[in-house]
Structure formats: structure tokens, C-alpha cells
PyMOL Python script that loads the backbone (N, CA, C, O; Angstrom):
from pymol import cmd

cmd.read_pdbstr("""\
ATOM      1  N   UNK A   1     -26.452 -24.796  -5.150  1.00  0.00           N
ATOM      2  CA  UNK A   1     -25.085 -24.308  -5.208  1.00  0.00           C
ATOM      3  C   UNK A   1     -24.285 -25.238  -6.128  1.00  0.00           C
ATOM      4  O   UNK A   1     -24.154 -26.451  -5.960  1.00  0.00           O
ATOM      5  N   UNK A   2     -23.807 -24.559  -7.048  1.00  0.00           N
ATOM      6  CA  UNK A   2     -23.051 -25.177  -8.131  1.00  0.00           C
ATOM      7  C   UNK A   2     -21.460 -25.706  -7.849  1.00  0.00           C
ATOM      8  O   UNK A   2     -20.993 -25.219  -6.819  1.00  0.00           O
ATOM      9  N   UNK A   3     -20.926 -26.239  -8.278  1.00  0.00           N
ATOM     10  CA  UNK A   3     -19.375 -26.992  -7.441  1.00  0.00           C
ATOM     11  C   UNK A   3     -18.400 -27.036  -9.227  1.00  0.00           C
ATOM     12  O   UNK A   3     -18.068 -27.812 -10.124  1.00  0.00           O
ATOM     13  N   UNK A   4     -18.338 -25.797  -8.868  1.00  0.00           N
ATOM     14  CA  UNK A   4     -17.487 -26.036 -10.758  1.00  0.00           C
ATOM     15  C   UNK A   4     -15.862 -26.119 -10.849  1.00  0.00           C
ATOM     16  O   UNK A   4     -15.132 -25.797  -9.912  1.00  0.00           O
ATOM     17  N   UNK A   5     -15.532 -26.459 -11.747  1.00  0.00           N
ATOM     18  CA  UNK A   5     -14.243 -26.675 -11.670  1.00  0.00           C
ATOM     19  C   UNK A   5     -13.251 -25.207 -11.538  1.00  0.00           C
ATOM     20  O   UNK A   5     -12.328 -25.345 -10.736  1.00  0.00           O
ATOM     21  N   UNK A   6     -13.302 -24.296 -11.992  1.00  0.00           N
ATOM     22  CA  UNK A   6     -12.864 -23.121 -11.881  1.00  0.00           C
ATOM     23  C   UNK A   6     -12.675 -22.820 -10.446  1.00  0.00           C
ATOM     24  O   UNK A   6     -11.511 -22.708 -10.060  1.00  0.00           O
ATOM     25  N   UNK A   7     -13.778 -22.650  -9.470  1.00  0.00           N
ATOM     26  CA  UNK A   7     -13.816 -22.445  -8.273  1.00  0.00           C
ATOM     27  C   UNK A   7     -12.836 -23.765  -7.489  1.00  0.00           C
ATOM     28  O   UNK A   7     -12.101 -23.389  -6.577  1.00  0.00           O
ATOM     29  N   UNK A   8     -12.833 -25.124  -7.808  1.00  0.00           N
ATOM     30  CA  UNK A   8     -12.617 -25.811  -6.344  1.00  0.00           C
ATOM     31  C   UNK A   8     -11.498 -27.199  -7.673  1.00  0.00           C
ATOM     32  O   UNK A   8     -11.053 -28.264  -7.245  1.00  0.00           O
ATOM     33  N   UNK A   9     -11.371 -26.859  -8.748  1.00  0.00           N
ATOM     34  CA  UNK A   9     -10.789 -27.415  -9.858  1.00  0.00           C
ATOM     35  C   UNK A   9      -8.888 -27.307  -8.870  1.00  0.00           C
ATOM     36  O   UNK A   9      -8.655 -26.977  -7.707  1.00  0.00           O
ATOM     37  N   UNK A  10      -7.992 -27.709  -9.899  1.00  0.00           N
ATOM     38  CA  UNK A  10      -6.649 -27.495  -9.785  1.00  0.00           C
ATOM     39  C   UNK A  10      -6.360 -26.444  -9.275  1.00  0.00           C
ATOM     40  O   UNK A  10      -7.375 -25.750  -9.228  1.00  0.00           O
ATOM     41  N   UNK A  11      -5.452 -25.907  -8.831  1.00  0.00           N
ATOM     42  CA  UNK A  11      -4.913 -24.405  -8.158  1.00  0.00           C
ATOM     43  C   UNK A  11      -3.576 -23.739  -8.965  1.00  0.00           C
ATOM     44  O   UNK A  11      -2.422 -24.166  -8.914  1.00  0.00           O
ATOM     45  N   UNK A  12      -3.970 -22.809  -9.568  1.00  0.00           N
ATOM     46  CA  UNK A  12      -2.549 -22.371  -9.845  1.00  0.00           C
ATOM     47  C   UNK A  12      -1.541 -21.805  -8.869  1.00  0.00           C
ATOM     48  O   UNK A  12      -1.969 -20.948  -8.095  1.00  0.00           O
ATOM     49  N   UNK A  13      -0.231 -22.160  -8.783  1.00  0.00           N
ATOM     50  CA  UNK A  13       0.894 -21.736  -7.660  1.00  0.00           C
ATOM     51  C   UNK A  13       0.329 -20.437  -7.267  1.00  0.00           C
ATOM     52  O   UNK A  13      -0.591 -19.800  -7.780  1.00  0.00           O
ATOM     53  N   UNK A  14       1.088 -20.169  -6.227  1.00  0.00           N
ATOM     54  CA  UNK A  14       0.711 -18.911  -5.711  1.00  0.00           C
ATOM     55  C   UNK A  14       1.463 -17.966  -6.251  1.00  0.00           C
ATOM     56  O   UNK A  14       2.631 -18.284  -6.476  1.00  0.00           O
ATOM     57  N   UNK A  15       0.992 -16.475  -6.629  1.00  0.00           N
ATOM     58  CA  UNK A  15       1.785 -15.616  -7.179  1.00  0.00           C
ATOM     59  C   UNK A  15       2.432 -14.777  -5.814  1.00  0.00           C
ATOM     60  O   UNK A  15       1.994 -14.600  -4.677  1.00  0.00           O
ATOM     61  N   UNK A  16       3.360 -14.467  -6.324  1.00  0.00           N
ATOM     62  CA  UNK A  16       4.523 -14.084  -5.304  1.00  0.00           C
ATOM     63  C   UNK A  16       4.373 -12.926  -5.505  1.00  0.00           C
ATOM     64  O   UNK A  16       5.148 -12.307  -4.776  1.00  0.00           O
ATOM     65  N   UNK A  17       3.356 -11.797  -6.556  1.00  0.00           N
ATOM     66  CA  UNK A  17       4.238 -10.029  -7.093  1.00  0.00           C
ATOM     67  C   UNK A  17       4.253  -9.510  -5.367  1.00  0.00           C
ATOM     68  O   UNK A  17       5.360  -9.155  -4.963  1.00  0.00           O
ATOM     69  N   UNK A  18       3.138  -9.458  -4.398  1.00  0.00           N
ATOM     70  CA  UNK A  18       3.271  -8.514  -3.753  1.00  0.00           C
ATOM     71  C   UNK A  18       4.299  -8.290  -2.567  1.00  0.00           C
ATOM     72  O   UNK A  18       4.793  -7.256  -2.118  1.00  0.00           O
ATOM     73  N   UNK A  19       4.474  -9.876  -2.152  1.00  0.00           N
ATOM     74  CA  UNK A  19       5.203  -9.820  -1.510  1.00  0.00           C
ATOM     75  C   UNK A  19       6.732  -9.631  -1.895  1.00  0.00           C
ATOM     76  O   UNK A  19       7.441  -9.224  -0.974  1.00  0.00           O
ATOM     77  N   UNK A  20       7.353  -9.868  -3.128  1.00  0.00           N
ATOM     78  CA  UNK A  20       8.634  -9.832  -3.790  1.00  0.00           C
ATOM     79  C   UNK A  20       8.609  -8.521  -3.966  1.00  0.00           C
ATOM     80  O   UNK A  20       9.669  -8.102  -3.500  1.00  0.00           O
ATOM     81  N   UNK A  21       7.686  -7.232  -4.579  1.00  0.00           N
ATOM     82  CA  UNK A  21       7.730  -6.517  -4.388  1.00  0.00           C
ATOM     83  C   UNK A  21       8.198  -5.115  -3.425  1.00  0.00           C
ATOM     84  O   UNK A  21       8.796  -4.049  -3.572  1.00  0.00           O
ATOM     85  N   UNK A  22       7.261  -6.160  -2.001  1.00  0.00           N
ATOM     86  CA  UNK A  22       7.268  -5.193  -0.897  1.00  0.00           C
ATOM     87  C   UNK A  22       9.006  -5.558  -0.424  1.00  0.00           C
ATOM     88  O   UNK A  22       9.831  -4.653  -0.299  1.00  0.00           O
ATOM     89  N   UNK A  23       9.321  -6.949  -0.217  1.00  0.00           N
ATOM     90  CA  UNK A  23      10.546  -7.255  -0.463  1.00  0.00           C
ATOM     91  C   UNK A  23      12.224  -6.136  -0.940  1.00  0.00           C
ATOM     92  O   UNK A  23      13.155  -5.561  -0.375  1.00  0.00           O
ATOM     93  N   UNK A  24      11.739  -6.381  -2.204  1.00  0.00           N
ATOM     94  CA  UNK A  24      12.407  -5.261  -2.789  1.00  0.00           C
ATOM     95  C   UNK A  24      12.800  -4.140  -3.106  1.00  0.00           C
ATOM     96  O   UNK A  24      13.698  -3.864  -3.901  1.00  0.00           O
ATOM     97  N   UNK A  25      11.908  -3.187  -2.276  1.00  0.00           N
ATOM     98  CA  UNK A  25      11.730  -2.028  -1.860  1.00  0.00           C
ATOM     99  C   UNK A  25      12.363  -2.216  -0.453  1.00  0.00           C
ATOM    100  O   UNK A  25      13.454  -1.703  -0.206  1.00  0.00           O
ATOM    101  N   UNK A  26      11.759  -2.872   0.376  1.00  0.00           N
ATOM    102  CA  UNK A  26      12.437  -2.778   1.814  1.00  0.00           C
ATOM    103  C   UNK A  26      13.698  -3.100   1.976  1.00  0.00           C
ATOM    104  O   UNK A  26      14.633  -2.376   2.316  1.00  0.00           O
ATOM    105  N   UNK A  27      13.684  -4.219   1.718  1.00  0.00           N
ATOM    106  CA  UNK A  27      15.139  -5.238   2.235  1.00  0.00           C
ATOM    107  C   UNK A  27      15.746  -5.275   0.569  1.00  0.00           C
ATOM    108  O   UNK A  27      16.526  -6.226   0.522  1.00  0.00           O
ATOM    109  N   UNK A  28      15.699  -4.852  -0.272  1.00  0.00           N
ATOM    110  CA  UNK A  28      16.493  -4.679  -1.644  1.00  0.00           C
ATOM    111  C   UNK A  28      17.710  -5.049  -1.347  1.00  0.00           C
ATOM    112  O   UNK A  28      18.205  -6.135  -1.645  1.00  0.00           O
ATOM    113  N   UNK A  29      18.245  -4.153  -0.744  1.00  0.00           N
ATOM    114  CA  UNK A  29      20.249  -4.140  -0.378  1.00  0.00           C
ATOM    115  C   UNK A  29      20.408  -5.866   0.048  1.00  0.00           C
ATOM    116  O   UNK A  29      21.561  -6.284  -0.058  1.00  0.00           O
ATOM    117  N   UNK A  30      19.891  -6.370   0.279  1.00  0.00           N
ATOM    118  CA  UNK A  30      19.977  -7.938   1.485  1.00  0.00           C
ATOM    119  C   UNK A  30      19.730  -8.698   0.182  1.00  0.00           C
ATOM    120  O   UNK A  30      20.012  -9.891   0.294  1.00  0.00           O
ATOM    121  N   UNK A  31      19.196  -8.270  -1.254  1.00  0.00           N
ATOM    122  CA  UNK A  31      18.800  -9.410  -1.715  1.00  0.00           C
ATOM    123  C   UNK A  31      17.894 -10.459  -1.725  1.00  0.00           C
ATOM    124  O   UNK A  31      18.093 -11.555  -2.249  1.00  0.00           O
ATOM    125  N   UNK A  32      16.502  -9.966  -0.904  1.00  0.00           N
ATOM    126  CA  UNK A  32      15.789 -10.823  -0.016  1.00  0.00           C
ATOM    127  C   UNK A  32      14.490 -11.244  -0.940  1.00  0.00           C
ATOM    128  O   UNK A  32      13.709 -12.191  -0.844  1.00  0.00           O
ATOM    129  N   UNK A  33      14.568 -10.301  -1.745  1.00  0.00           N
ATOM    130  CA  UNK A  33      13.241 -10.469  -2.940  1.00  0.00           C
ATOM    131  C   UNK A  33      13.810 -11.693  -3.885  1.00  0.00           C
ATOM    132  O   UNK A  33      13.058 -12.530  -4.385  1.00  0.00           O
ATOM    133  N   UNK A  34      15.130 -11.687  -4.047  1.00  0.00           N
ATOM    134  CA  UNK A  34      15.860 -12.978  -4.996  1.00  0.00           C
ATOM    135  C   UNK A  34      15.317 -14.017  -4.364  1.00  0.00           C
ATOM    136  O   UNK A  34      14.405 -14.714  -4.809  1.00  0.00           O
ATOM    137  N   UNK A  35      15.989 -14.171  -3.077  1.00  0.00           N
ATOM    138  CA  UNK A  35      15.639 -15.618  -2.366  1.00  0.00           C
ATOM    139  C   UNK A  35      14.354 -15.744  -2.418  1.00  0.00           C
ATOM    140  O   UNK A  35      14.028 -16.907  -2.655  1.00  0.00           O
ATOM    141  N   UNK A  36      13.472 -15.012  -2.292  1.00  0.00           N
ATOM    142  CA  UNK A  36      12.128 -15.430  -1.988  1.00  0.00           C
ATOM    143  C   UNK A  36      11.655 -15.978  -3.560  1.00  0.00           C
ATOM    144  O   UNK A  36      11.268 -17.089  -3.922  1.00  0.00           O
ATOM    145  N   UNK A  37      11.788 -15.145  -4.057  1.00  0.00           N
ATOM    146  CA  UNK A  37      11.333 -15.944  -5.440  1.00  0.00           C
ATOM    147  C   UNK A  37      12.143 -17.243  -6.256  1.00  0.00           C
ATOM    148  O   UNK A  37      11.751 -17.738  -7.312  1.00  0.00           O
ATOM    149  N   UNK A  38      13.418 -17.677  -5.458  1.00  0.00           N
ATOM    150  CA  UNK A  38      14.397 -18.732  -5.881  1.00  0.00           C
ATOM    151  C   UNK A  38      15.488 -18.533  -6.573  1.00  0.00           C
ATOM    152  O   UNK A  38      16.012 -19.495  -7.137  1.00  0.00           O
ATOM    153  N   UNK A  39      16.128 -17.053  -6.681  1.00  0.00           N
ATOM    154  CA  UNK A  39      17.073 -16.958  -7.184  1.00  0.00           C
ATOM    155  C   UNK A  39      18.056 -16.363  -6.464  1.00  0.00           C
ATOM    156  O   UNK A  39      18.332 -15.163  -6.468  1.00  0.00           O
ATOM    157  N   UNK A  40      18.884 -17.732  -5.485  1.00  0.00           N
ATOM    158  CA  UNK A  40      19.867 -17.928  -4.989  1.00  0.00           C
ATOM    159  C   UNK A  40      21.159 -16.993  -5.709  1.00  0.00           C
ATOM    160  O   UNK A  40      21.400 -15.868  -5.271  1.00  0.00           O
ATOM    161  N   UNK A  41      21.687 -17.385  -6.468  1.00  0.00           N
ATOM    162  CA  UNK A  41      22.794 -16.868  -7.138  1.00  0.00           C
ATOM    163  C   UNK A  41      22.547 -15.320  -7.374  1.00  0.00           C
ATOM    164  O   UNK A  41      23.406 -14.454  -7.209  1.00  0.00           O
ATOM    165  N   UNK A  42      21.407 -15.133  -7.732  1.00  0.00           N
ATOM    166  CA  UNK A  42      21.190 -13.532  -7.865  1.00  0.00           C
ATOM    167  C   UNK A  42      21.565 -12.493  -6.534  1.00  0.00           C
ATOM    168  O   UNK A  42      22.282 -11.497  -6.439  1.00  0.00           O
ATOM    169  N   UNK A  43      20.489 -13.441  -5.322  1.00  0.00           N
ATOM    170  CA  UNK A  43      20.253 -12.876  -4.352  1.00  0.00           C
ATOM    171  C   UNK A  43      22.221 -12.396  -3.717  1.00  0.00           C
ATOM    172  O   UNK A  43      22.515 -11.277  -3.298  1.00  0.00           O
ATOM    173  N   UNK A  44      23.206 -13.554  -3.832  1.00  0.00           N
ATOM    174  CA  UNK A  44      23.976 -13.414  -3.404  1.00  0.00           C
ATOM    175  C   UNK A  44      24.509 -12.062  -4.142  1.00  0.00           C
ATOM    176  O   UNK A  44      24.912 -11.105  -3.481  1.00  0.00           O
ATOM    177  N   UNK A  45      24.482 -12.063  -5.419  1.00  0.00           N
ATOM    178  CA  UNK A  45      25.460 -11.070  -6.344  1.00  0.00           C
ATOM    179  C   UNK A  45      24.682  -9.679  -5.851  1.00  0.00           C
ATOM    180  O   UNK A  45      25.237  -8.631  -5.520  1.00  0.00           O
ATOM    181  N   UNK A  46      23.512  -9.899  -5.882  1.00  0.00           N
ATOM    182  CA  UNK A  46      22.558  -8.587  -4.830  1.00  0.00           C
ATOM    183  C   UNK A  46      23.594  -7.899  -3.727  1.00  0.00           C
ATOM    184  O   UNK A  46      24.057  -6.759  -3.773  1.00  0.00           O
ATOM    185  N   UNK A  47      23.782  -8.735  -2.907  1.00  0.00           N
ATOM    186  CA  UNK A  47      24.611  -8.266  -1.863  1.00  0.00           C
ATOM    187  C   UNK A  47      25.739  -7.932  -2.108  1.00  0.00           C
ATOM    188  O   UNK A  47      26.022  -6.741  -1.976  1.00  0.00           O
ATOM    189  N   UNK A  48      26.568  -8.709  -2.467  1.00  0.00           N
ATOM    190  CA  UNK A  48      28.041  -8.262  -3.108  1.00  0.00           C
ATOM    191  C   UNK A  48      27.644  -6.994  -4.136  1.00  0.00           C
ATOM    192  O   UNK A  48      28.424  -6.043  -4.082  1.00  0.00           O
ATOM    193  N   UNK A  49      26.802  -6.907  -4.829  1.00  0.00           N
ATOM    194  CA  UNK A  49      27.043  -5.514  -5.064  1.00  0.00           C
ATOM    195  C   UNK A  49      26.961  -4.283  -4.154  1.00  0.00           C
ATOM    196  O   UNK A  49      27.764  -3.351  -4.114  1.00  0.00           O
ATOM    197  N   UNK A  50      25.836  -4.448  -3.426  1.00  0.00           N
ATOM    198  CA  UNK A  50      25.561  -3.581  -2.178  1.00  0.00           C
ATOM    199  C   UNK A  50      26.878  -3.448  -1.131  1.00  0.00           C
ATOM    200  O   UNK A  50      27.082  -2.334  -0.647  1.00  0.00           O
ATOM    201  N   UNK A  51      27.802  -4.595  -0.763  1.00  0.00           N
ATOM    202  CA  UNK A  51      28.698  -4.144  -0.081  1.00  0.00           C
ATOM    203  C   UNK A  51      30.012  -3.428  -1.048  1.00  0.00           C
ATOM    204  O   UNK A  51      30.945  -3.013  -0.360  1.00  0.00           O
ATOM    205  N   UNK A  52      30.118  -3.303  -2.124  1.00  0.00           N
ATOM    206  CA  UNK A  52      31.077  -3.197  -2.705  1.00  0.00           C
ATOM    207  C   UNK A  52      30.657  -2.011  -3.334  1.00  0.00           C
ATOM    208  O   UNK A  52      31.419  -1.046  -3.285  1.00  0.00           O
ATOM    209  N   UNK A  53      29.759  -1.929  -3.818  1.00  0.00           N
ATOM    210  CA  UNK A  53      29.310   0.084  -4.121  1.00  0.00           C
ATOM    211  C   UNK A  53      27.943   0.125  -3.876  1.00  0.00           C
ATOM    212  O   UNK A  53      27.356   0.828  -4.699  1.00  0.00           O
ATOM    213  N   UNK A  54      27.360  -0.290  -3.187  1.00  0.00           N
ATOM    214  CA  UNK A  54      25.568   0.480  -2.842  1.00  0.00           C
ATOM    215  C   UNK A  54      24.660   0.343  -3.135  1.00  0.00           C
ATOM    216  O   UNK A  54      23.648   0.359  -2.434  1.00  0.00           O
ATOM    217  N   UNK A  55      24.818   0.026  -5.170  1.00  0.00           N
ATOM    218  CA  UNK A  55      24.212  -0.367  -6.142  1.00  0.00           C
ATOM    219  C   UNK A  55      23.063  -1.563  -5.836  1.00  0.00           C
ATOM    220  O   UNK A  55      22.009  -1.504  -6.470  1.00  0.00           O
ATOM    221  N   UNK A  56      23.273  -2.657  -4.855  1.00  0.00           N
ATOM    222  CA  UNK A  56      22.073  -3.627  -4.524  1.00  0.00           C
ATOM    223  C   UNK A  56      21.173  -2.767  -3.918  1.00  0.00           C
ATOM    224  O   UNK A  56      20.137  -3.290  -4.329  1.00  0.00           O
ATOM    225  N   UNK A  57      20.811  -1.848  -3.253  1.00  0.00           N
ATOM    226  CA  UNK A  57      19.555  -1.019  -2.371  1.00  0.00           C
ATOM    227  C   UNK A  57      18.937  -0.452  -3.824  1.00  0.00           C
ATOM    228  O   UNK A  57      17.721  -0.466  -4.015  1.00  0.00           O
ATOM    229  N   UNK A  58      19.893   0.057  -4.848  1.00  0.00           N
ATOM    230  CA  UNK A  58      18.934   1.022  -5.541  1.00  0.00           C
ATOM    231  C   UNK A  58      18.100  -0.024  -7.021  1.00  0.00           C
ATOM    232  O   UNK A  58      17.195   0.359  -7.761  1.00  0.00           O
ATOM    233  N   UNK A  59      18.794  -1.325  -7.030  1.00  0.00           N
ATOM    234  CA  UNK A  59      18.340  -2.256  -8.071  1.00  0.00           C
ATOM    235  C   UNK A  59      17.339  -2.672  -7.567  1.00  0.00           C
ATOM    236  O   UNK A  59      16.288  -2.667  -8.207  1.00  0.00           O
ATOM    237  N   UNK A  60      17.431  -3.312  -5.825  1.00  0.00           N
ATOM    238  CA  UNK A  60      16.135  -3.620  -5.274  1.00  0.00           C
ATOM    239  C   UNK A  60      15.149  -2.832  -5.284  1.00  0.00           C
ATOM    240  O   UNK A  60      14.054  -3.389  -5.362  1.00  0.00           O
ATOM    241  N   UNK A  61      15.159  -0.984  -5.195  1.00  0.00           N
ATOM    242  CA  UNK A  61      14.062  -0.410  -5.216  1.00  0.00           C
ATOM    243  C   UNK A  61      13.281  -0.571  -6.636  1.00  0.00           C
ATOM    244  O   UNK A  61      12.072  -0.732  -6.806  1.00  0.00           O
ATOM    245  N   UNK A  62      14.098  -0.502  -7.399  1.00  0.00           N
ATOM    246  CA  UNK A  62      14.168  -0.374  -9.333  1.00  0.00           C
ATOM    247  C   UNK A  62      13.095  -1.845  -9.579  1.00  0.00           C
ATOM    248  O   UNK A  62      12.051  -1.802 -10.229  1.00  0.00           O
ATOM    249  N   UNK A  63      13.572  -2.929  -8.986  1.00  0.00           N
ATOM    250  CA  UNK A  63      13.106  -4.246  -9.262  1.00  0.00           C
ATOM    251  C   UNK A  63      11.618  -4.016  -8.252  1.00  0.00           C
ATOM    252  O   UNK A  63      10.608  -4.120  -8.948  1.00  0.00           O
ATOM    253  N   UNK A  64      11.351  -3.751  -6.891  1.00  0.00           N
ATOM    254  CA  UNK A  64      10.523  -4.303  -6.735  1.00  0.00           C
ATOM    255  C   UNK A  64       9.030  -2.835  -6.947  1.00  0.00           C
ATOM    256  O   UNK A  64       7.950  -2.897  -6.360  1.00  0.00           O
ATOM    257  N   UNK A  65       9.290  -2.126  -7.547  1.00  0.00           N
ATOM    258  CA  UNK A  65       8.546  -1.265  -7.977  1.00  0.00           C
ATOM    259  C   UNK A  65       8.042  -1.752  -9.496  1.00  0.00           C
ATOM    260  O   UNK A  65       6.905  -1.644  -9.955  1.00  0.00           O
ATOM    261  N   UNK A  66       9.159  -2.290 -10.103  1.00  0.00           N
ATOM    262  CA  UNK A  66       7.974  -3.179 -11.139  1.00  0.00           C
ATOM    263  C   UNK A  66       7.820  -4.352 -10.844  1.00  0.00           C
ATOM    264  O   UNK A  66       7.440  -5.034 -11.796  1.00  0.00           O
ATOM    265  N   UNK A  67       7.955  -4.873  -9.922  1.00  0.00           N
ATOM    266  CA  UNK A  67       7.621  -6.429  -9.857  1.00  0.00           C
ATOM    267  C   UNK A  67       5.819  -5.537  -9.148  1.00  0.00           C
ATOM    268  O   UNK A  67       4.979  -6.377  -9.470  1.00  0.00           O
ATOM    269  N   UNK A  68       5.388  -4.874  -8.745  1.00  0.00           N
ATOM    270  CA  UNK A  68       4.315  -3.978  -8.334  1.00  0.00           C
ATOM    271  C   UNK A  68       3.425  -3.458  -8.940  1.00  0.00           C
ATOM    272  O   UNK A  68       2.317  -3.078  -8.561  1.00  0.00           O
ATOM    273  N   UNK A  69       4.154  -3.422 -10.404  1.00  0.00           N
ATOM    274  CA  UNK A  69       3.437  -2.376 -11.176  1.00  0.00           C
ATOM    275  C   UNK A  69       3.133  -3.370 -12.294  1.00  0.00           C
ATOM    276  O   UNK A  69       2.319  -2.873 -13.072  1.00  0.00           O
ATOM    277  N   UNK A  70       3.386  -4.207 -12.532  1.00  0.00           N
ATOM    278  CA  UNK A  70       3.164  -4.987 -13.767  1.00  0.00           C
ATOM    279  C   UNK A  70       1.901  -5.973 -12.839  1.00  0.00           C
ATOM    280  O   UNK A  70       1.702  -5.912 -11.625  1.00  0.00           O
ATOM    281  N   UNK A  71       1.314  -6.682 -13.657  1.00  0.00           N
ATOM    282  CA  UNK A  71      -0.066  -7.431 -13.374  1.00  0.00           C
ATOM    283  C   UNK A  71       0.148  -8.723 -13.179  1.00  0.00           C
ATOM    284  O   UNK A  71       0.918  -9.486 -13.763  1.00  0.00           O
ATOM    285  N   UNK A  72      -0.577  -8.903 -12.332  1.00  0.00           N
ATOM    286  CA  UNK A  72      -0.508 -10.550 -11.700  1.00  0.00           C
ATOM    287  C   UNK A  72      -0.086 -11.936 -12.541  1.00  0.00           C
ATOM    288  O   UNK A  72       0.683 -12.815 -12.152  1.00  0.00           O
ATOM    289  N   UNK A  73      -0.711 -11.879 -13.626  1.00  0.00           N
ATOM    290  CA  UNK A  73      -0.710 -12.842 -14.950  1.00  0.00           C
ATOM    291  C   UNK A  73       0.746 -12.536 -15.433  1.00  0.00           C
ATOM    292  O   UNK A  73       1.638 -13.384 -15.480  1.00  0.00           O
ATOM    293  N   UNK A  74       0.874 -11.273 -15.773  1.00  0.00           N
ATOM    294  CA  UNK A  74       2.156 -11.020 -16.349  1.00  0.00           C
ATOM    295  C   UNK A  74       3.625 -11.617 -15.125  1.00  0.00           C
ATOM    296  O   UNK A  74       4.395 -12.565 -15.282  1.00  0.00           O
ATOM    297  N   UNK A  75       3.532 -10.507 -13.852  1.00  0.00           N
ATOM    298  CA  UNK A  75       4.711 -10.826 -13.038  1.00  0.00           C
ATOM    299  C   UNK A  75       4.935 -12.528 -13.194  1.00  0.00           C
ATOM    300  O   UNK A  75       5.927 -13.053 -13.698  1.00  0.00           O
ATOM    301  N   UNK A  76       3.753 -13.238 -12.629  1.00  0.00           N
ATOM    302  CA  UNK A  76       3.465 -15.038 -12.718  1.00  0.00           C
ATOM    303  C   UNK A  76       4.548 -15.768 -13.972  1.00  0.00           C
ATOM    304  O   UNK A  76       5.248 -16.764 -13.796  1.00  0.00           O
ATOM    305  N   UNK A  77       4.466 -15.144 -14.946  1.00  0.00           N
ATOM    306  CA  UNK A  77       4.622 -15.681 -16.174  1.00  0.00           C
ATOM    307  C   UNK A  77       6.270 -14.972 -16.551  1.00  0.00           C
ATOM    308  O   UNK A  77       7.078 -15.228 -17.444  1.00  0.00           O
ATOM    309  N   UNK A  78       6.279 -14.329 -15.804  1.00  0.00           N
ATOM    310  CA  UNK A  78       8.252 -13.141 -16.246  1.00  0.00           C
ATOM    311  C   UNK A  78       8.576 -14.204 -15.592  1.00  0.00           C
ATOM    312  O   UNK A  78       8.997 -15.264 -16.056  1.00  0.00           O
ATOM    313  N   UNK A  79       8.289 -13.796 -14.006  1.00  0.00           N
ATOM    314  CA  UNK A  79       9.655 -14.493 -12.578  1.00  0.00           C
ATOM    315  C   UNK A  79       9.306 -15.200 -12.140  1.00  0.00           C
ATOM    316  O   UNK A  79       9.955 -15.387 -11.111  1.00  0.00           O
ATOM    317  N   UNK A  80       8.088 -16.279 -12.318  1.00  0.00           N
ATOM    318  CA  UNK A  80       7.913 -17.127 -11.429  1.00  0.00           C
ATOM    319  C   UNK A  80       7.935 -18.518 -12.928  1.00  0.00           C
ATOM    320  O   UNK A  80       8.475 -19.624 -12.893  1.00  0.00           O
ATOM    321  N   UNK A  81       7.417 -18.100 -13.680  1.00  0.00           N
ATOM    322  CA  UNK A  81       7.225 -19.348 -14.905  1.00  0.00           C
ATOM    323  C   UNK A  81       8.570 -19.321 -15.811  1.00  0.00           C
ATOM    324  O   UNK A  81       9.269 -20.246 -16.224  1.00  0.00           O
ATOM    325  N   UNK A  82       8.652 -18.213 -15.934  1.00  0.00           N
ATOM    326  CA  UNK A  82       9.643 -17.884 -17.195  1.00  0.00           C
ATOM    327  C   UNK A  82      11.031 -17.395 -16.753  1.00  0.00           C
ATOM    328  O   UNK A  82      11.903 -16.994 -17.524  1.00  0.00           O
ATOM    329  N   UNK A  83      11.139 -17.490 -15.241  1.00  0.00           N
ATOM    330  CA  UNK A  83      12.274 -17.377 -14.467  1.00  0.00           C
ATOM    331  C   UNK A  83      13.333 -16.372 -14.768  1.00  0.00           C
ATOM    332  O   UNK A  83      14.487 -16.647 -14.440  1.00  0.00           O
ATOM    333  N   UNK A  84      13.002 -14.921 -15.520  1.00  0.00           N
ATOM    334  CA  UNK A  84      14.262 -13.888 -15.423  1.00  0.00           C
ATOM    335  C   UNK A  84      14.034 -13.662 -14.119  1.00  0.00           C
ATOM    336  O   UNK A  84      13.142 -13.600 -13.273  1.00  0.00           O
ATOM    337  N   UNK A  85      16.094 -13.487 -14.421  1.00  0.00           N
ATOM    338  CA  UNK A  85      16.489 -12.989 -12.863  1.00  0.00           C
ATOM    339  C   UNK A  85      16.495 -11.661 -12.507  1.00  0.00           C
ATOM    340  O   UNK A  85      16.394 -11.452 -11.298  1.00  0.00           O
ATOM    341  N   UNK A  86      16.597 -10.597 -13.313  1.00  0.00           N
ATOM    342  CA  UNK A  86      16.924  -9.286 -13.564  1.00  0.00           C
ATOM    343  C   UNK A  86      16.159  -8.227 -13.965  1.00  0.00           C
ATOM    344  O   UNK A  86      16.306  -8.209 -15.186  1.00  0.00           O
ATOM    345  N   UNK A  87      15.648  -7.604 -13.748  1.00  0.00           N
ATOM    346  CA  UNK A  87      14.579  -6.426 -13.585  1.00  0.00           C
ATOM    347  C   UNK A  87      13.259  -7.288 -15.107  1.00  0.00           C
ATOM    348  O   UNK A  87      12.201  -6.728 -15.396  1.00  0.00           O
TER     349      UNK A  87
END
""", "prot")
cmd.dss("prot")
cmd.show_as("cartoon", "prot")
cmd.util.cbc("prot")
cmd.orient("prot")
């Protein structure tokens, strides 16, 4: 049994798509997919839009349907490396 670096080497962070995803679809309006991925300031303006016209439920569905649909490498490298806040 071979012990290679690939297998048991460094770890890359954990990718967040599915759960930010499922996130954002569910709890969208709450902003809850922001926080989870670290964007505080977003997450808040999330809500304030949602109480003020509605608009946070339907950005969260919008956001976490492609945070879903785009590929592991890619989502990793948008919102978790390259830190946009916004769809």
C-alpha cells in the first residue's frame, strides 16, 4: 500500500457549494448562505432587503441555485478564494 502525497499530503479548505447552496434556497430571506460563507455585511443587507420589499428570498433562491450548479473547483475559487459577494 502506497502512502502518496495526493491522498494523505496537505488538505485543501473545505468547499462550502452544497451546503451554501442548500442554504440559499431555504433560508435565502435570513441571509444565512452570506454568513456561512463570511459575508457578514452582505448577509445583513440580505435581510434588510427582505424586510423592506421581499427581494432577499428571491436573490437567495437566484444565488443558491448557482452556487449548485456551477462546479466544485469553480464555486471554491468565485466565493470562497476570490471572495464575490453577489450572485
Amino acid at each position: 500500500m502506497e502512502n502518496t502525497q495526493s491522498e494523505f499530503g496537505t488538505s485543501k479548505p473545505e468547499n462550502k457549494k452544497v451546503v451554501a447552496g442548500i442554504f440559499g434556497i431555504l433560508l435565502g430571506a435570513l441571509g444565512i448562505h452570506k454568513f456561512y460563507l463570511g459575508y457578514t455585511k452582505e448577509g445583513i443587507i440580505q435581510i434588510l432587503l427582505n424586510l423592506l420589499c421581499g427581494l432577499g428570498s428571491l436573490i437567495g433562491l437566484i444565488e443558491g441555485i448557482i452556487y449548485l450548479t456551477k462546479t466544485d473547483e469553480d464555486f471554491y475559487q468565485t466565493y470562497q478564494v476570490g471572495r464575490k459577494p453577489w450572485f
